[in-house]
N, C-alpha and C positions, 0 to 999 in steps of 0.2 A: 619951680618948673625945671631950673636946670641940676635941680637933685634929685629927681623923678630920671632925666637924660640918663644922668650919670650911672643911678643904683641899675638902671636897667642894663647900660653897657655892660657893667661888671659882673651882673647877672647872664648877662649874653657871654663874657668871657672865660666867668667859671664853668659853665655848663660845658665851651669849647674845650677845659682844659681837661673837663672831664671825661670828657666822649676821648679825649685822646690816649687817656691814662687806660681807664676803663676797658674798651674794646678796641680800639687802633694800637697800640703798642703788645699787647699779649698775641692778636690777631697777623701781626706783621714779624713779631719774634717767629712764632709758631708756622707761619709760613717758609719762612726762609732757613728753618730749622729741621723743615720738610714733615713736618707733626699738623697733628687735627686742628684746624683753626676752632672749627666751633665747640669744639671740648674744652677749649684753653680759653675761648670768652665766658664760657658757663661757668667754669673754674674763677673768673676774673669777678664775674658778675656772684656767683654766690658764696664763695671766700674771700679774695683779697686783690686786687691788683696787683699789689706787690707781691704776693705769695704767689702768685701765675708768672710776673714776671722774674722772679727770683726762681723758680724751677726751673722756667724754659733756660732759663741764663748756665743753671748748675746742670741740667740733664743734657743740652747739648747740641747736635744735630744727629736725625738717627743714622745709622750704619747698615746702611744698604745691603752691605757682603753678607750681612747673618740675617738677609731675611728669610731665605728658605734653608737654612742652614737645617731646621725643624724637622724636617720631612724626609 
């Protein structure tokens, strides 16, 4: 019985560490980095979590001054 407790917490706390890896860390980079949040969960969710968080980390925060620089 108390191995049934167990395997389930641990299963309750990997799923936590997933949800945080997953979509809360690319989701929270990506915000504060002033970028599309749900383009960098889809990025997260159908490539890599690490490959979302390693871009946002290398690409930045965006640069406001050249945004209409364009036109």
């Amino acid at each position: 019985m108390i191995e049934a407790i167990l395997a389930l917490a641990l299963a309750a706390g990997a799923n936590l560490i997933l949800f945080c890896l997953v979509i809360s860390v690319p989701r929270d980079m990506a915000r504060s980095r002033g970028r599309e949040e749900i383009a960098w969960i889809v990025v997260s969710l159908v490539g890599s979590p690490f490959l979302a968080i390693f871009l946002l980390w290398v690409m930045g925060p965006v640069d406001r001054s050249d945004a209409g620089a364009g036109r």
